[in-house]
Each structure stands twice: as C-alpha cells, then as structure tokens.
C-alpha positions, 0 to 999 in steps of 0.5 A: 500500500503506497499512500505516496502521492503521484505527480498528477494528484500532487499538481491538482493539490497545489492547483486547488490549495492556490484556487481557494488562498486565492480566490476562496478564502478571501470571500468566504466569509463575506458571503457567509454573512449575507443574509439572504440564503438564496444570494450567498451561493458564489457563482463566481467562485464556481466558474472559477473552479470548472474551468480549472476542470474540478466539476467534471473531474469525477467523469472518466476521460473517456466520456469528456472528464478529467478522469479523477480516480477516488483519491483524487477526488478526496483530495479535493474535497479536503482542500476546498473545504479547508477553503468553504465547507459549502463550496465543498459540499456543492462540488462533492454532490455533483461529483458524486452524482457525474459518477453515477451519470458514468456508471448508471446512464444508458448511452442514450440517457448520456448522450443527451445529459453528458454533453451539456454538463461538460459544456456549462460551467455553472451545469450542477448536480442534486439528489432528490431524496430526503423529505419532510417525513423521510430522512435517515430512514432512507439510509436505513432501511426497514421492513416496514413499507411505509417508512422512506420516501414517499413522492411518488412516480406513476406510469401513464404511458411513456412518461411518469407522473411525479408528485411530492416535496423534497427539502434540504437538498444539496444544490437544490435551487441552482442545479441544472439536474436532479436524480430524484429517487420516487415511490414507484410501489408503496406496497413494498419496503423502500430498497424494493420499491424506489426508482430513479429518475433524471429530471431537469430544472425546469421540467413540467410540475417541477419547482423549487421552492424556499432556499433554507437558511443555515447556521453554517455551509451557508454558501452552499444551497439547499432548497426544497423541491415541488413536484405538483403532476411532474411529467417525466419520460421513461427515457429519462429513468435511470435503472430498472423500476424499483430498482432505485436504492440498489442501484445507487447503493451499487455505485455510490456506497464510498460516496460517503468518504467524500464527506469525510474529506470535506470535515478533514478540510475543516479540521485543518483550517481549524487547527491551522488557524489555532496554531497560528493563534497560538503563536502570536497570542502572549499570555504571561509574557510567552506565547500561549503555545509555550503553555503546555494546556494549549500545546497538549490541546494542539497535539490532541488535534493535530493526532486526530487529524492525522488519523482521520487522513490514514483511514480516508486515504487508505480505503480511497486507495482500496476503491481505486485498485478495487480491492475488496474491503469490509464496507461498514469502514467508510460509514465510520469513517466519516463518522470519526471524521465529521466527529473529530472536526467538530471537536477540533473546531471546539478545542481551537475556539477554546484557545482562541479564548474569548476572541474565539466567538467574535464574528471577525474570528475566523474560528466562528465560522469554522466552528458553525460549518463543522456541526453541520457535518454531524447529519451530511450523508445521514446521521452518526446515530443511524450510520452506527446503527446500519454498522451494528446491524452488519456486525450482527450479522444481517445483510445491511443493503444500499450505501 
C-alpha cells in the first residue's frame, strides 16, 4: 500500500490549495454573512473552479472528464473545504452524482445529459431524496413499507407522473439536474420499491421552492423541491423500476468518504488557524503555545487529524485498485471524521479564548460549518446503527 502521492494528484493539490488562498478564502466569509440564503451561493467562485476542470473531474476521460480516480477526488474535497465547507459540499454532490451519470446512464440517457454538463460551467448536480417525513430512514432501511420516501412516480404511458416535496437538498435551487429517487410501489419496503429518475430544472410540475437558511455551509444551497403532476419520460429513468436504492447503493456506497474529506478540510483550517493563534497570542509574557494546556490541546488535534487522513486515504486507495474491503469502514469513517472536526473546531475556539466567538474570528465560522457535518450523508446515530446491524450479522443493503 503506497499512500505516496503521484505527480498528477500532487499538481491538482497545489492547483486547488492556490484556487481557494486565492480566490476562496478571501470571500468566504463575506458571503457567509449575507443574509439572504438564496444570494450567498458564489457563482463566481464556481466558474472559477470548472474551468480549472474540478466539476467534471469525477467523469472518466473517456466520456469528456478529467478522469479523477477516488483519491483524487478526496483530495479535493479536503482542500476546498479547508477553503468553504459549502463550496465543498456543492462540488462533492455533483461529483458524486457525474459518477453515477458514468456508471448508471444508458448511452442514450448520456448522450443527451453528458454533453451539456461538460459544456456549462455553472451545469450542477442534486439528489432528490430526503423529505419532510423521510430522512435517515432512507439510509436505513426497514421492513416496514411505509417508512422512506414517499413522492411518488406513476406510469401513464411513456412518461411518469411525479408528485411530492423534497427539502434540504444539496444544490437544490441552482442545479441544472436532479436524480430524484420516487415511490414507484408503496406496497413494498423502500430498497424494493424506489426508482430513479433524471429530471431537469425546469421540467413540467417541477419547482423549487424556499432556499433554507443555515447556521453554517451557508454558501452552499439547499432548497426544497415541488413536484405538483411532474411529467417525466421513461427515457429519462435511470435503472430498472424499483430498482432505485440498489442501484445507487451499487455505485455510490464510498460516496460517503467524500464527506469525510470535506470535515478533514475543516479540521485543518481549524487547527491551522489555532496554531497560528497560538503563536502570536502572549499570555504571561510567552506565547500561549509555550503553555503546555494549549500545546497538549494542539497535539490532541493535530493526532486526530492525522488519523482521520490514514483511514480516508487508505480505503480511497482500496476503491481505486478495487480491492475488496469490509464496507461498514467508510460509514465510520466519516463518522470519526465529521466527529473529530467538530471537536477540533471546539478545542481551537477554546484557545482562541474569548476572541474565539467574535464574528471577525475566523474560528466562528469554522466552528458553525463543522456541526453541520454531524447529519451530511445521514446521521452518526443511524450510520452506527446500519454498522451494528452488519456486525450482527444481517445483510445491511444500499450505501
């Protein structure tokens, strides 16, 4: 195992930390303060960032992309959230969702999809799959067929008619496609009876509706999604009828690790920004680094972000060279990883000291943005859940 970086992932590194010192970290925090949730998402920062190839580095070559393998993928994740942690999250939900183009697409479906993608920079991605009465169970499925979504899909035809509400979407206002997942059979439990389906923005019956407005991630946006007698041709279904979360399972079970990268991000600009604050901050005539509370603080922290980086690193390579691994590791690896980020960002909020919770602290927003990662890509609570149902034996489906 050679977690020796190559020579293209270290230029994309280098490009990505020059791109957020440059054009991120100066704005970030501006933005962060607007206080409409609707105007805060950086459409400049996102041109920025594709024509540096990074929106589409998740599409394989083959197919017009950059052909970023999983690792890579990873690293970027880490480096822009060091950045923003909403900036982030956006380009990590359209880098998972251009996987799924690649791997679950007919080539018809990506003959008409790909193509626009690769041409418009602003060309972003969404799931449609948490609702107001459905969130992490479905993750978690149970045997009840009630629990999970419950827009639904009917077919008249050749076109499917979709009615529902989804919220907290990631990128839910400003993307240009959504893979929702749909009720196609209420009878049956959720892993038995969802499909997938591609609509575009601006489909028939499809709009969005309030942009929520966040404690933290506030660049990013997450809105609600209306479907009122959505019509929606079969052509645009993606994999087999009710066939939905198994085959999102099958292609995006790792996603979760990327999730994991963005926290890693946040925990360096965290401990970064503590360490510098160490130094320059005199308390009894030396540098508060000097006492040996705030340099045992910053050990703890500089320990955990480490580790957090081996098992990342380490099962990213395992996907790349598809090596078999237990998959219960990147469910708890974005459980140690989000948990570790927050906690950092709470020891350097300790050693910032009273200046610590001032809005011109950089640590304030640092420390907003790192709980919200307690829920992305599902709760601790059910992702440990969903491991210990595996560790007894039982054979925990989807992602």
């Amino acid at each position: 195992m050679d977690f020796q970086l190559s020579e293209p992932q270290l230029a994309i590194r280098e490009m990505v930390r020059e791109f957020v010192r440059r054009d991120v970290i100066p704005v970030a925090r501006e933005r962060d303060r607007i206080p409409d949730p609707g105007e805060a998402y950086p459409w400049d920062l996102v041109r920025k960032a594709s024509r540096l190839g990074l929106r589409t580095l998740g599409l394989p070559e083959s197919l017009g992309g950059r052909g970023g393998d999983f690792l890579t993928l990873l690293i970027v994740c880490e480096e822009m959230a060091y950045g923003d942690l909403g900036l982030a999250e956006s380009f990590d939900t359209t880098l998972s969702w251009s996987q799924v183009m690649s791997k679950l697409m007919t080539e018809e479906q990506q003959a008409r999809f790909i193509p626009p993608f690769l041409e418009d920079d602003t060309f972003m991605l969404a799931q449609g799959l948490t609702e107001p009465d459905a969130g992490s169970d479905n993750l978690l499925p149970n045997e009840d067929p009630r629990a999970g979504v419950s827009t639904t899909a009917r077919r008249e035809g050749d076109e499917w008619v979709i009615n529902g509400r989804k919220h907290f979407i990631a990128n839910g206002e400003i993307a240009k496609l959504v893979f929702l997942t749909t009720r196609t059979d209420s009878a049956r439990i959720i892993m038995e009876g969802t499909t997938l389906f591609a609509v575009p923005a601006g489909a028939p019956g499809f709009t969005t509706g309030r942009v929520h407005d966040k404690m933290g991630q506030r660049l990013a946006n997450n809105a609600e999604l209306i479907f009122e007698d959505c019509r929606v041709p079969d052509a645009n279904r993606i994999g087999e009828v009710n066939g939905g979360l198994r085959s999102m399972g099958r292609v995006s079970f790792a996603n979760v690790l990327k999730t994991a990268g963005t926290a890693l991000g946040v925990a360096r600009a965290a401990y970064d920004a503590a360490l510098r604050y160490a130094r320059e901050r005199v308390q009894g005539s030396r540098p508060i680094i000097e006492h040996q509370a705030v340099g045992s603080m910053l050990a703890d922290m500089l320990m955990k972000i480490e580790a957090s980086r081996s098992l990342i690193w380490r099962l990213g390579w395992a996907v790349d060279h598809q090596l078999d691994f237990d998959p219960n590791l990147p469910r708890l690896a974005k459980v140690f990883s989000c948990e570790m980020a927050v906690e950092v960002s709470i020891k350097a909020l300790e050693i910032f000291g009273g200046a610590g919770i001032m809005k011109d602290s950089p640590i304030e927003k640092i420390h907003r943005d790192a709980v919200t990662l307690l829920h992305s890509g599902g709760t601790h609570q059910m992702l440990r859940l969903k491991v210990a149902r595996a560790l007894a034996g039982e054979d925990v489906k989807g992602w």
